[in-house]
C-alpha positions as CSV (number, residue, x, y, z in Angstrom):
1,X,-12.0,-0.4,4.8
2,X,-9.8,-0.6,7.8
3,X,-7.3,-2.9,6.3
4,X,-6.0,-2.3,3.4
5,X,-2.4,-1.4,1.5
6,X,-2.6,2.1,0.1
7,X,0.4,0.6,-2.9
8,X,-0.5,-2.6,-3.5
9,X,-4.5,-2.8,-2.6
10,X,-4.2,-5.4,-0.6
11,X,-7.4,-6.2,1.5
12,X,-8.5,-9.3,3.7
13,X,-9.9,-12.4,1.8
14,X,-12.3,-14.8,2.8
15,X,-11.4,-19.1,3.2
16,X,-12.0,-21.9,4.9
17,X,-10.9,-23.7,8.2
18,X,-10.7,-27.5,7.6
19,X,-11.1,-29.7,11.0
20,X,-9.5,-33.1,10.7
21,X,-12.9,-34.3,10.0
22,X,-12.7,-32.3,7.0
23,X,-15.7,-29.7,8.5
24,X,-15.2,-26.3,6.9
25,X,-16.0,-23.3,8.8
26,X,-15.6,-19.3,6.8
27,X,-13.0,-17.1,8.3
28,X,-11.1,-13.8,6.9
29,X,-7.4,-13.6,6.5
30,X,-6.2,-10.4,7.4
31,X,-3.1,-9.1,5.2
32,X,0.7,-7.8,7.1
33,X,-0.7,-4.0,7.0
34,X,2.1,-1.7,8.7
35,X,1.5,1.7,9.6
36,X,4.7,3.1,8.2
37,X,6.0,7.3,7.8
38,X,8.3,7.6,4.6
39,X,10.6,10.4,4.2
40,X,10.0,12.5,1.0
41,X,13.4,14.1,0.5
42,X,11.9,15.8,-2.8
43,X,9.4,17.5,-0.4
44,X,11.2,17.0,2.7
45,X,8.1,15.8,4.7
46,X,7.3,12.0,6.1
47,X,4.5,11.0,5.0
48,X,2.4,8.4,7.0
49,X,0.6,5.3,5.3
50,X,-0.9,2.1,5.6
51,X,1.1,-1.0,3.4
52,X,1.5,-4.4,3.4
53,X,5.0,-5.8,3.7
54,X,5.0,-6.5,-0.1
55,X,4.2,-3.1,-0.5
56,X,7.0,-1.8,1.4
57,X,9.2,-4.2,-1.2
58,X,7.8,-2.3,-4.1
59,X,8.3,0.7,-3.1
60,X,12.0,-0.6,-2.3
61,X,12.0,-1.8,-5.9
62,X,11.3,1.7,-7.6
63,X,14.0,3.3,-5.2
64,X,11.7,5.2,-3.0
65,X,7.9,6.3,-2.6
66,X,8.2,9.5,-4.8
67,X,9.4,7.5,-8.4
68,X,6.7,4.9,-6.9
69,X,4.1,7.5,-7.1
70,X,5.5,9.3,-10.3
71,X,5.3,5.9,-12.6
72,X,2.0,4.2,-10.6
73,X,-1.6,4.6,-12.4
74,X,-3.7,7.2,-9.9
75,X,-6.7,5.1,-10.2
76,X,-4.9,2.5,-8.0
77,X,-3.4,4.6,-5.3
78,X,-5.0,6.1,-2.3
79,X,-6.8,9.3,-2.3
80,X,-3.7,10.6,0.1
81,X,-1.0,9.2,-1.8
82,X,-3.0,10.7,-5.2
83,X,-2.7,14.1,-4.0
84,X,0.9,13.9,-2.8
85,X,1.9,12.4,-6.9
86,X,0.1,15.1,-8.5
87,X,2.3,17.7,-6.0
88,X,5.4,15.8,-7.2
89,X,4.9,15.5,-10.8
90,X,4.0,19.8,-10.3
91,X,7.3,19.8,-8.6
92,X,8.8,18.1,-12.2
93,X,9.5,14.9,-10.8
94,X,8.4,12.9,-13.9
C-alpha cells in the first residue's frame, strides 16, 4: 500500500459521509503520511521514510529513530527500517 506509516502502521480507513438528510455515502480517510529523511548519527546516514505525524512524535518520544528501532518488535516495522535495526543492534546499539 501506498499510504502507510512505516512506525506506527498507520493505513487509510474506510467511513461514512452523512448529508443533512442523514444519506450515507462510503469514503476513505487518508492518514497525515510525510515523507521524511532522519539523520542516523550512529551510522551517519539519513535515512528516508514514510510516517504519519504521530509517528514522527514517537519517534521523538524514544529520543531518536535508532533507540526507536533497537526497542520496537521487527514484525511491526517496515521491511527497510527492519534491515537498518538489525545493522544497529550488530553495531551494539542494544
Amino acid at each position: 500500500m501506498a499510504n502507510v506509516c512505516e512506525i506506527t502502521g498507520k493505513t487509510r480507513y474506510k467511513v461514512n459521509r452523512v448529508s443533512h438528510a442523514n444519506n450515507k455515502s462510503k469514503h476513505y480517510q487518508q492518514p497525515n503520511i510525510q515523507e521524511r529523511r532522519i539523520y542516523v548519527p550512529e551510522l551517519g546516514l539519513k535515512v528516508k521514510i514514510k510516517v504519519s505525524t504521530s509517528g514522527l512524535r514517537t519517534i521523538d518520544k524514544h529520543g531518536g529513530l535508532s533507540r526507536y528501532l533497537v526497542k520496537a518488535k521487527p514484525e511491526k516495522l517496515s521491511t527497510n527500517l527492519r534491515r537498518l535495526r538489525k545493522v544497529l543492534i550488530n553495531k551494539g546499539l542494544h
